[in-house]
C-alpha positions in Angstrom: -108.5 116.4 -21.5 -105.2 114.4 -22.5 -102.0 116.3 -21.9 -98.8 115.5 -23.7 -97.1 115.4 -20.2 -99.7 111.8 -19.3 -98.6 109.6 -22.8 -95.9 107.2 -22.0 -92.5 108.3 -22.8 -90.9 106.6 -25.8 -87.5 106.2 -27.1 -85.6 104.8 -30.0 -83.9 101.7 -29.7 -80.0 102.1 -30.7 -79.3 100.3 -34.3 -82.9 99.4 -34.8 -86.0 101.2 -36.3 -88.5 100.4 -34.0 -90.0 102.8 -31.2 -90.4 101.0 -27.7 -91.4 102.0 -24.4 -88.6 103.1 -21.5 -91.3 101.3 -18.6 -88.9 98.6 -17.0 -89.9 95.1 -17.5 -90.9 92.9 -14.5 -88.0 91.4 -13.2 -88.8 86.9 -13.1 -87.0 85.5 -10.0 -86.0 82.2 -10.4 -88.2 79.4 -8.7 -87.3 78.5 -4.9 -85.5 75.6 -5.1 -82.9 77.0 -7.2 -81.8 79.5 -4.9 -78.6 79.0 -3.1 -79.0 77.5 0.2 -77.1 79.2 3.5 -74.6 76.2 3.6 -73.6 76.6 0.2 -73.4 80.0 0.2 -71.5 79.9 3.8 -69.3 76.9 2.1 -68.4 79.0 -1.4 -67.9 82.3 0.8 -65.5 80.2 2.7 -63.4 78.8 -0.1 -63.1 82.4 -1.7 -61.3 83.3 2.1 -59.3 80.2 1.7 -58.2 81.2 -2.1 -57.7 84.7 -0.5 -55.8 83.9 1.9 -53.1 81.9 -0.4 -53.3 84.7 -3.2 -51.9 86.9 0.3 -49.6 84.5 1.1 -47.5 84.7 -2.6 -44.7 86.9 -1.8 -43.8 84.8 1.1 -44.1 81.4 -0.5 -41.9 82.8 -2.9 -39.1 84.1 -0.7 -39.7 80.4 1.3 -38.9 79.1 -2.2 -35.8 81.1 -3.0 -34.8 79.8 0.8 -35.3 75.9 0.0 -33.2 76.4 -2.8 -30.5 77.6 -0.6 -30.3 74.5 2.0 -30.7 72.3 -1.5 -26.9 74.1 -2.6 -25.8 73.9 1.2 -26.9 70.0 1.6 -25.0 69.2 -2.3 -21.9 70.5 -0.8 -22.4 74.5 -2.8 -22.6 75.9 0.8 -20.7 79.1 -0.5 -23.4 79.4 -3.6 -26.6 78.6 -1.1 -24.9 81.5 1.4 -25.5 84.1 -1.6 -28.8 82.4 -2.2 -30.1 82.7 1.2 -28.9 86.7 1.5 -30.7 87.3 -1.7 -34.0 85.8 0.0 -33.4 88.4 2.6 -32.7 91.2 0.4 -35.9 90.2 -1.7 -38.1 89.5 1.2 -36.9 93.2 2.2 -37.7 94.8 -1.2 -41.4 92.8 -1.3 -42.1 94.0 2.2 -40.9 97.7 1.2 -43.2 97.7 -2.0 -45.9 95.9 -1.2 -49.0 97.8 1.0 -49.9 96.4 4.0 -52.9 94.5 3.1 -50.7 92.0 0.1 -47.7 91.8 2.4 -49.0 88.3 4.5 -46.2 86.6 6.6 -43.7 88.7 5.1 -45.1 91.2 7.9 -44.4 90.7 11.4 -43.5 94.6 13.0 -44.1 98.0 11.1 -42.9 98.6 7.9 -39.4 99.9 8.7 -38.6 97.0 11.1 -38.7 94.4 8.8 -37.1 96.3 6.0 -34.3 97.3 8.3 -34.2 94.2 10.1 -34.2 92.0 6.4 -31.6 94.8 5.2 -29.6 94.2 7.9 -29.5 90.2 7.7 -29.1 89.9 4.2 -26.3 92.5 4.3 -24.5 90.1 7.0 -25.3 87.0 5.3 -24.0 88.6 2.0 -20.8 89.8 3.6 -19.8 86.6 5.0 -20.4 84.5 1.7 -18.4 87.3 -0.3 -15.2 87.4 2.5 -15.1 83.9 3.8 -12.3 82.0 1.9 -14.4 79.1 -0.3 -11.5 76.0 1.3 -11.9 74.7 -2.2 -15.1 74.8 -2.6 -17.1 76.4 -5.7 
């Protein structure tokens, strides 16, 4: 005797009109030989640390940047302007390493947290000072 209970379950198929079975389909591997080997999987695991790594390393490439502008205004003779530049590298590097977690922070962390804050407070609050109070000699 045939029960309800034994009948495959069936279920409608969204948009359509048709009835079809819920049973999974066999799942078709791909042949052998396209498979990745374990040197190309070891060599595209390694290029996704390497991309890592330099998507890590942002903030700090940027505050490197703001710095080479700085010694570009100090070597043209702007040696008041690249002063202000360089403290504002500080105070951003500061700011990045306060916002930033842990994990994104890269070079930009060398101590705890509220080292290198204080400590890239501190500098950029001297180098700051001394561009605004040191008299320009004629300088712009």
């Amino acid at each position: 005797m045939s029960r309800p209970d034994d009948e495959e379950p069936a279920a409608k198929v969204a948009g359509a009109g048709e009835w079809a079975t819920t049973r999974a389909q066999p799942r078709v591997l791909p042949p052998i030989e396209e498979l990745p080997t374990n040197e190309e999987r070891a060599r595209s695991l390694r290029k996704a640390r390497v991309r890592r790594w330099y998507l890590m390393q942002l903030p700090y490439f940027f505050v490197l940047g703001v710095v080479a502008l700085a010694v570009v205004l100090v070597l043209v003779d702007r040696w008041r302007r690249g002063a202000f530049v360089f403290g504002g590298a500080l105070a951003l590097g500061a700011v990045l390493r306060a916002v930033l977690p842990t994990s994104r922070a890269g070079l930009l962390q060398v101590r705890g947290r509220v080292f290198d804050v204080s400590a890239l407070t501190a500098l950029a609050t001297v180098v700051l000072w001394m561009a605004f109070t040191i008299d320009p000699l004629g300088t712009r």
